[in-house]
N, C-alpha and C positions, 0 to 999 in steps of 0.2 A: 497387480502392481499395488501396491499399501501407498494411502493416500494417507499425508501426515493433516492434520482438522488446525485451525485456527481462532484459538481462546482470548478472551479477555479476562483479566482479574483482577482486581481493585487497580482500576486504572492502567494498566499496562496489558500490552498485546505481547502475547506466547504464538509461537507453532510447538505442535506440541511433535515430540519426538520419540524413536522407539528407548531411547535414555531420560527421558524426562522434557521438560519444556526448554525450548530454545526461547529468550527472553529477544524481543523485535525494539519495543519502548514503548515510550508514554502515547496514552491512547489521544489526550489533547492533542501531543504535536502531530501524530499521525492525520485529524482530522482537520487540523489546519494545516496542512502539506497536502492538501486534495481540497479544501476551500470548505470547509463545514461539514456538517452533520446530513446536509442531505444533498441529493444529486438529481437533475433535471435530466430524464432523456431527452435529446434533442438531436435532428438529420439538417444536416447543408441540403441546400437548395443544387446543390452539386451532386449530393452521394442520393439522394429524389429522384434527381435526371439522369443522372449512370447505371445506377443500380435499380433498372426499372421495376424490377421484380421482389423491389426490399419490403417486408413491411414493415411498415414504421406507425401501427397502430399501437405500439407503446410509446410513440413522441409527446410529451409531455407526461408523464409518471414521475412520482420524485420515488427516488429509493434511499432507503435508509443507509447510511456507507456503513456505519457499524453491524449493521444486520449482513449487509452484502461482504464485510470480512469476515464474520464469525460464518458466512456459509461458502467462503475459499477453502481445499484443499490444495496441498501442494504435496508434489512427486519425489522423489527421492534426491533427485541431481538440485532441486531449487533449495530442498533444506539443507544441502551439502554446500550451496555457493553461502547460504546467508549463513550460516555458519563460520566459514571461511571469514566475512566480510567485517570490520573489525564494528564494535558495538558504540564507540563513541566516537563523536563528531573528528573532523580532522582540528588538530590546531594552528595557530598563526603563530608568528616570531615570538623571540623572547625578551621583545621590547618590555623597559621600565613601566610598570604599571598593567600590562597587559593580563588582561583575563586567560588568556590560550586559548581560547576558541574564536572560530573565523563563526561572527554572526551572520553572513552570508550565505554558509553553509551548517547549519546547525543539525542536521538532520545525517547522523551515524550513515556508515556507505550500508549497514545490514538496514537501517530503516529506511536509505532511499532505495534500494531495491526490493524491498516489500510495498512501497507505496509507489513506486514503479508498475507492482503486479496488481497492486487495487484499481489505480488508474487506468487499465487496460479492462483490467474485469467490468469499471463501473462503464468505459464506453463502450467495449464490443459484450460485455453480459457474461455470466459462467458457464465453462462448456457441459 
């Protein structure tokens, strides 16, 4: 199964595709929609006590979230939804004066489900 690799270049995050690169967006906002540049392992005192047999000798490691996207690959059907997923933010009314964009939700539906899949990767790790 062809695993599509996950680039950065001058500031902007690509998956890269068997047609060229799928553009995802800006590396800033991506890193501010996961809270910074670096990531804390960390276990509840709950998933300690359920999960007797977890190790959690990487709890406290910070990982680097750029390092940790640039070594995501993704499968065929995830480059196909983000694809699919339209690339800029949703907008708001066409009130007098209004910008068109809901600052609420600034982050495109393709870059919230890519930062959907970092946030998965940075808490459960890459398979």
């Amino acid at each position: 199964m062809r695993r599509h690799e996950t680039t950065v270049d001058d500031g902007t995050v690509y998956v890269e595709t068997g047609n060229g690169r799928l553009e995802v967006g800006a590396l800033d906002r991506i890193i501010d929609a996961v809270g910074g540049h670096a990531w804390t392992i960390e276990y509840s005192d709950w998933e300690k006590e359920y999960y007797d047999d977890l190790d959690t000798s990487d709890e406290g490691m910070i990982v680097d979230v750029v390092d940790m996207m640039e070594a995501m690959t993704h499968g065929e059907s995830f480059v196909e939804m983000l694809r699919t997923h339209p690339s800029e933010p949703p907008t708001t009314g066409e009130g007098a004066g209004d910008t068109g964009t809901d600052e609420e939700a600034d982050l495109s539906p393709r870059m919230g489900l890519f930062v959907g899949k970092l946030l998965e990767n940075l808490e459960s790790g890459l398979d």
